[in-house]
N, C-alpha and C positions, 0 to 999 in steps of 0.2 A: 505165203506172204506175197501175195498178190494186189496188185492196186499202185497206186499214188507212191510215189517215195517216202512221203513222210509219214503213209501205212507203215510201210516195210522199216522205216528209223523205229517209229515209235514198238511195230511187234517185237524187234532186234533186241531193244531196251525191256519190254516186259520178260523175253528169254532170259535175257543176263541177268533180270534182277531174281529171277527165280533161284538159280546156280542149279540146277537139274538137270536130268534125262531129257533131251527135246529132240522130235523126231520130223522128218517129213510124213504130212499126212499122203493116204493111198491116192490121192488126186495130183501132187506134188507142186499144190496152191496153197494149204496152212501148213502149219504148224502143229504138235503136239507137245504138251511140256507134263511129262511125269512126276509128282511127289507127295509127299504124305502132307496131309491138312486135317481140318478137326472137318465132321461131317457137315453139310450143309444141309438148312430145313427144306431147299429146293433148288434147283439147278439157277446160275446166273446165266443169262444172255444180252448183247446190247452190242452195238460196234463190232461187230466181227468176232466178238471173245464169249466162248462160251466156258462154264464153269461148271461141273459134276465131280460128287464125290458118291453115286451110287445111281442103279439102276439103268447104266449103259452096256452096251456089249461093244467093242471096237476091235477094227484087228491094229497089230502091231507091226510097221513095217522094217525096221531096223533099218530104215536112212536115217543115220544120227544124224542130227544138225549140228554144224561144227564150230567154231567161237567164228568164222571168217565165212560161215551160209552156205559152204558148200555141203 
């Protein structure tokens, strides 16, 4: 969550409204947010948000992101 403040307000906000698993990604500039959704006919991208519900390989880093970003 990198960039602009009001980057980092509004990624904060799509975290919370998830209520899921969110992790630091392996660069420790995004975000990961884990949960179950119905499949998608193709991956979303746009604004820094990308969306897949198949055909990725990712690793898992186990930095939770905490309610307070640490």
């Amino acid at each position: 969550m990198t960039g602009s403040p009001e980057r980092e307000v509004g990624a904060r906000q799509i975290v919370a409204a998830f209520g899921s698993y969110a992790e630091w990604s392996p660069s420790g500039e995004g975000v990961r947010i884990f949960c179950l959704a119905r499949p998608l006919a193709r991956a979303v991208t746009g604004d820094g948000i990308e969306l897949y519900t198949a055909g990725r390989y990712l690793t898992v880093t186990g930095h939770v992101l905490t309610e307070g970003g640490a």
